[in-house]
C-alpha positions in Angstrom: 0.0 0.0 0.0 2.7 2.1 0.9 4.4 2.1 -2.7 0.9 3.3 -4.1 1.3 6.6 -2.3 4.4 7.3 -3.2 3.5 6.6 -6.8 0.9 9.0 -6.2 2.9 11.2 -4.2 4.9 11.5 -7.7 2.6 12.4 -10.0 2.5 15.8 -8.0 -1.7 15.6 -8.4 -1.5 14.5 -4.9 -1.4 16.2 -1.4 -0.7 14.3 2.2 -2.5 15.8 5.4 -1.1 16.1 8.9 -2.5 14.8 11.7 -1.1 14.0 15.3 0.9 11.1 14.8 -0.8 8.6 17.3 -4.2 9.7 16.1 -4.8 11.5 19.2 -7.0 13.9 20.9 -3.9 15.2 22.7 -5.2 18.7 21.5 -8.1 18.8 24.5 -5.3 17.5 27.1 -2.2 19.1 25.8 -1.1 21.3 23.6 2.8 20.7 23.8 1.6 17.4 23.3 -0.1 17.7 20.5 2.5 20.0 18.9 5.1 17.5 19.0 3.1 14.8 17.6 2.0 17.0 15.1 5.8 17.7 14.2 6.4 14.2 14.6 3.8 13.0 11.8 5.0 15.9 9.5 8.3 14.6 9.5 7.1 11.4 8.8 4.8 12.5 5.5 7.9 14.5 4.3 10.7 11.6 5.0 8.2 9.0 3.0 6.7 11.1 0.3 8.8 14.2 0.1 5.8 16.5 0.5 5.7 18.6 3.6 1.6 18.7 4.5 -0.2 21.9 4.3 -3.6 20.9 5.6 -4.0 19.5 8.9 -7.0 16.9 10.1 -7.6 16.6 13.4 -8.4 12.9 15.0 -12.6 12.4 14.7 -11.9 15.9 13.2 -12.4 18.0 16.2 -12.5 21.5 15.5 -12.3 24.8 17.7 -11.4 28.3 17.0 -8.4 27.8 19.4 -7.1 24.9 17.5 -7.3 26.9 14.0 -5.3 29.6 15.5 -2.6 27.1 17.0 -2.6 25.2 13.4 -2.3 28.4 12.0 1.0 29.2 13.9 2.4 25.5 13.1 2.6 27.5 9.3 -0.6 24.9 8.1 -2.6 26.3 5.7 -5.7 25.0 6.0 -7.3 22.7 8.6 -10.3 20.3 7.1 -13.4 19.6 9.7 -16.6 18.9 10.5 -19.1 21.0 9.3 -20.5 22.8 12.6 -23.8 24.9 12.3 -22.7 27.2 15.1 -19.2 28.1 13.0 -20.5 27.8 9.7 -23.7 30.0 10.1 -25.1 30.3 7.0 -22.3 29.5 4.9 -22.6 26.0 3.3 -19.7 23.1 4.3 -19.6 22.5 0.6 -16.7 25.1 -0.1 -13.2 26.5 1.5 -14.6 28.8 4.2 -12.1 31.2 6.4 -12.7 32.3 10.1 -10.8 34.5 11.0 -13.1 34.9 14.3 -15.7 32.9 16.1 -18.6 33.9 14.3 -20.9 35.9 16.5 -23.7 34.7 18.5 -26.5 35.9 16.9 -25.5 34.1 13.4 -28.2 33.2 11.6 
C-alpha cells in the first residue's frame, strides 16, 4: 500500500494531510503534546513522500477556534473539519470557508 502513495505522491496531483501522529485527541489534554506529535507526523509524510503537509485533520476531526489559530502558527494552511452549524452559520460546508473569528452569536 505504501508504494501506491508514493507513486501517487509523484505524480505531483497529490497532497498528504497532517495529523497527530498517534491519532490523538492530545489537542483537549495538551497542547505541547499535541505540537510534537504534530511535528512528529510531518516529518514522517515528508521523509516518506517528500511532501511537507499543508492541511492539517484533526483525530474524529475536532475543531475549535483555538485549535485553528494554533494550526495556523504551526505554518498549516488550511485545517479540514466537521461542518458545525454554530461556526458555519449560513455558509454551506460544501466550499473553503475562512474564520478568522468565532462567528458571532446571533449568526443566523
Amino acid at each position: 500500500m505504501l508504494n501506491s502513495f508514493l507513486q501517487l505522491s509523484k505524480t505531483g496531483c497529490v497532497e498528504f494531510l497532517s495529523e497527530t501522529y498517534y491519532h490523538s485527541l492530545s489537542f483537549l489534554y495538551s497542547a505541547d503534546e499535541f505540537i510534537r506529535q504534530v511535528d512528529m507526523h510531518r516529518k514522517m509524510v515528508k521523509r516518506l513522500t517528500g511532501q511537507t503537509p499543508k492541511v492539517f485533520r484533526n483525530t474524529e476531526l475536532v475543531y475549535d477556534i483555538s485549535l485553528a489559530t494554533l494550526i495556523r502558527t504551526l505554518g498549516f494552511k488550511g485545517i479540514i473539519c466537521e461542518g458545525v452549524d454554530k461556526l458555519l452559520g449560513y455558509r454551506s460546508p460544501n466550499f473553503y470557508i475562512t474564520l478568522l473569528e468565532p462567528p458571532s452569536s446571533n449568526a443566523c
